[in-house]
C-alpha positions as CSV (number, residue, x, y, z in Angstrom):
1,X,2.7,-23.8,-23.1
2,X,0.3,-21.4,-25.4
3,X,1.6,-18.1,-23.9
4,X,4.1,-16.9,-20.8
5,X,0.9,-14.8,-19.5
6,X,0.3,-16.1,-15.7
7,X,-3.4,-16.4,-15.1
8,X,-3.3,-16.1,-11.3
9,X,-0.8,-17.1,-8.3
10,X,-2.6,-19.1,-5.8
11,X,-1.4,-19.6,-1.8
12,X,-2.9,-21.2,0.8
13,X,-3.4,-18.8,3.6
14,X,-5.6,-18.7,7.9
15,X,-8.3,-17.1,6.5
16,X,-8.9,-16.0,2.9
17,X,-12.1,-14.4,3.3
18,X,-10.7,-11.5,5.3
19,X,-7.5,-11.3,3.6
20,X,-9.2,-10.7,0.5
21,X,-11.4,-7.6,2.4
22,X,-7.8,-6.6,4.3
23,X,-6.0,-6.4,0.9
24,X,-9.2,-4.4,-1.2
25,X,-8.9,-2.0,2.1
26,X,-5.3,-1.5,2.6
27,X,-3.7,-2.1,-0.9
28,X,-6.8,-1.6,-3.7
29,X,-7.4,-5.5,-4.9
30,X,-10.2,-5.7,-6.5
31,X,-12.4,-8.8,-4.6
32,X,-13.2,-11.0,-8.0
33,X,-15.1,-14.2,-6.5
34,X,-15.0,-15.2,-3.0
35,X,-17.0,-18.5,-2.4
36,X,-17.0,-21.3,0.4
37,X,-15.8,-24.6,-0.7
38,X,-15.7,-28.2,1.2
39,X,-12.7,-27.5,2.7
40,X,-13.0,-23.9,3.4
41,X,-13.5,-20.7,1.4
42,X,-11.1,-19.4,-2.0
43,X,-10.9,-16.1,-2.7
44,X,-9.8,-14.6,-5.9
45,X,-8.1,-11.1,-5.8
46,X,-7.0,-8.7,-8.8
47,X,-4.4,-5.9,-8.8
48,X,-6.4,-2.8,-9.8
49,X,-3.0,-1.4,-11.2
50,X,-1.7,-3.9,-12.9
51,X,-4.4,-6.7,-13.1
52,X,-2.6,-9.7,-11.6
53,X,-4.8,-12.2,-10.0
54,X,-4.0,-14.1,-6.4
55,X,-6.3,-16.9,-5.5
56,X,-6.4,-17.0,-1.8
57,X,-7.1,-20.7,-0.6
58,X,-8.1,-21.5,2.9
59,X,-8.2,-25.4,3.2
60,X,-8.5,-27.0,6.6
61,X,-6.3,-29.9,4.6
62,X,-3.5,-28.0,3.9
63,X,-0.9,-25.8,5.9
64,X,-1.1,-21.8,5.2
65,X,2.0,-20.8,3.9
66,X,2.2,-18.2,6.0
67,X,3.5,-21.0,9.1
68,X,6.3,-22.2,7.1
69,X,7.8,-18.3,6.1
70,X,10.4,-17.9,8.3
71,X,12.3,-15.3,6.5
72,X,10.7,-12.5,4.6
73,X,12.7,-12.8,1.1
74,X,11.5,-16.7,0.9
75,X,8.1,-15.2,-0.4
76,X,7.3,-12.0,-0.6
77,X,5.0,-9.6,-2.7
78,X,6.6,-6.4,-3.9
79,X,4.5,-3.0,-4.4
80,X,6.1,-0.1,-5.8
81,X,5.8,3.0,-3.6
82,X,5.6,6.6,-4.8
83,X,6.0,7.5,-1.0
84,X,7.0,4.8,1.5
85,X,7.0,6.4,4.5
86,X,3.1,7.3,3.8
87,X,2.4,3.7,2.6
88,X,4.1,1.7,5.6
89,X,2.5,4.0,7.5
90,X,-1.3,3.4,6.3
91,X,-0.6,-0.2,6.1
92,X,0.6,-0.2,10.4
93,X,-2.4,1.5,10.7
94,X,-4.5,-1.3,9.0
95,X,-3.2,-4.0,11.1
96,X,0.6,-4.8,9.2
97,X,3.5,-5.3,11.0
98,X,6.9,-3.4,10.5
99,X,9.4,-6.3,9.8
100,X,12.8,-4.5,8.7
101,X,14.3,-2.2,6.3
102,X,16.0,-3.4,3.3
103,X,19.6,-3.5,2.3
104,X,20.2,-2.5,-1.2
105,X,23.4,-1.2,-3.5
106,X,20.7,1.3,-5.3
107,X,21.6,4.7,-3.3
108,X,18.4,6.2,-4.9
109,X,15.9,3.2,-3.8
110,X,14.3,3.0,-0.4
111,X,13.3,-0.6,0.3
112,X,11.3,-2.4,3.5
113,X,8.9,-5.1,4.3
114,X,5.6,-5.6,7.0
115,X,3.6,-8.5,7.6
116,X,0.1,-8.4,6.7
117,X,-2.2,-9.2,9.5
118,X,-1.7,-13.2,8.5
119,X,1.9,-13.0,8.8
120,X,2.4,-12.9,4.9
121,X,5.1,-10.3,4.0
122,X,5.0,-7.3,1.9
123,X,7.7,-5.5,0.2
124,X,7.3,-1.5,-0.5
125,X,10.1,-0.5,-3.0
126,X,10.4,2.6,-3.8
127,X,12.9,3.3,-7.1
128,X,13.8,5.2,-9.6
129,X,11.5,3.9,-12.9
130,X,14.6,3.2,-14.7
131,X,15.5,0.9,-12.1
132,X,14.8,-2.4,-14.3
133,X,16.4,-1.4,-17.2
């Protein structure tokens, strides 16, 4: 391997099309591509604050991987939050889902995950900045 940079994280997901207009609404992706292919349609995502890329994949051939999630720390994508209670609130709003809050030994972090409207789960964390260090 040239480099440890990751290129993109791809999943297979229902409907890709209007997760990637769901997630540009609710969370700031920017939409890069979003085409129809044989099988379906691929849509490729980027974090405006930190420039990751997801490819969203919907492929009548394969399963989403939303149907085989059955707990939320199996998969998950983390955002940081500067205000949690503001940011789970917007995202209910949108169409999420308030799954649970989140145990954790950090007494200064504040930590809890919704569905998106596909059943994919997303984790707010909201920490001190030195938490990783």
């Amino acid at each position: 391997m040239a480099s440890n940079c990751i290129e993109h994280i791809g999943f297979v997901v229902k409907d890709s099309e209007g997760m990637a207009r769901w997630y540009n609404e609710a969370l700031g992706f920017i939409v890069l591509n979003s085409f129809d292919t044989q099988n379906g349609h691929v849509a490729f995502i980027k974090s405006s604050e930190t420039g990751l890329i997801f490819e969203l994949i919907t492929d009548k051939t394969l399963a989403p991987i939303e149907d085989a999630l059955t707990h939320p720390l199996q998969l998950h994508i983390s955002f940081k939050s500067n205000d949690i209670e503001i940011d789970k609130n917007r995202l209910l709003e949108l169409g999420a889902e308030f799954v649970t809050d989140c145990a954790t030994t950090d007494p200064d972090a504040t930590v809890l995950i919704v569905k998106d409207p596909w059943g994919n789960f997303i984790q707010l964390a909201q920490r001190k900045e030195d938490f990783y260090k």
